[in-house]
C-alpha positions in Angstrom: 93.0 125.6 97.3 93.8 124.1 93.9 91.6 120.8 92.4 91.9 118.3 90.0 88.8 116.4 89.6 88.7 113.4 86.7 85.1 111.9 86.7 84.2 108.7 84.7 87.6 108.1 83.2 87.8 105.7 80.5 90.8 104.5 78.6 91.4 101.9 75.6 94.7 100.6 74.4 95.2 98.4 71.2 97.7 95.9 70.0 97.9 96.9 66.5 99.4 93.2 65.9 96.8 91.2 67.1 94.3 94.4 65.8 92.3 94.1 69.4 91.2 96.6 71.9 91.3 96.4 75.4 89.8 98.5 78.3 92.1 98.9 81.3 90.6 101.7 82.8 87.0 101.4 83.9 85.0 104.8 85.2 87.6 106.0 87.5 86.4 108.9 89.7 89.7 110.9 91.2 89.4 114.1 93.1 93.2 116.1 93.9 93.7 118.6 96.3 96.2 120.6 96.6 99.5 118.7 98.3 98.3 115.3 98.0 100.2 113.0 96.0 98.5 109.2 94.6 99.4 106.5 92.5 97.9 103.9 90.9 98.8 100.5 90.3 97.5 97.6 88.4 98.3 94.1 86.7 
């Protein structure tokens, strides 16, 4: 059986404009096997 495994995910984006940096994703832990489908959502 196939895995994808993503520990302690971090991601940054920036508004060049406004030359800031925001977080938007936080340590994110996501384990996959094989035939399961997710998605993720946020505001």
């Amino acid at each position: 059986m196939a895995v994808l495994e993503v520990k302690d995910l971090h991601v940054e984006v920036e508004d060049e404009e406004q030359q800031t940096r925001k977080e938007i994703l936080k340590g994110v832990n996501l384990t996959m096997k094989t035939g399961e489908i997710h998605a993720h959502h946020g505001t």
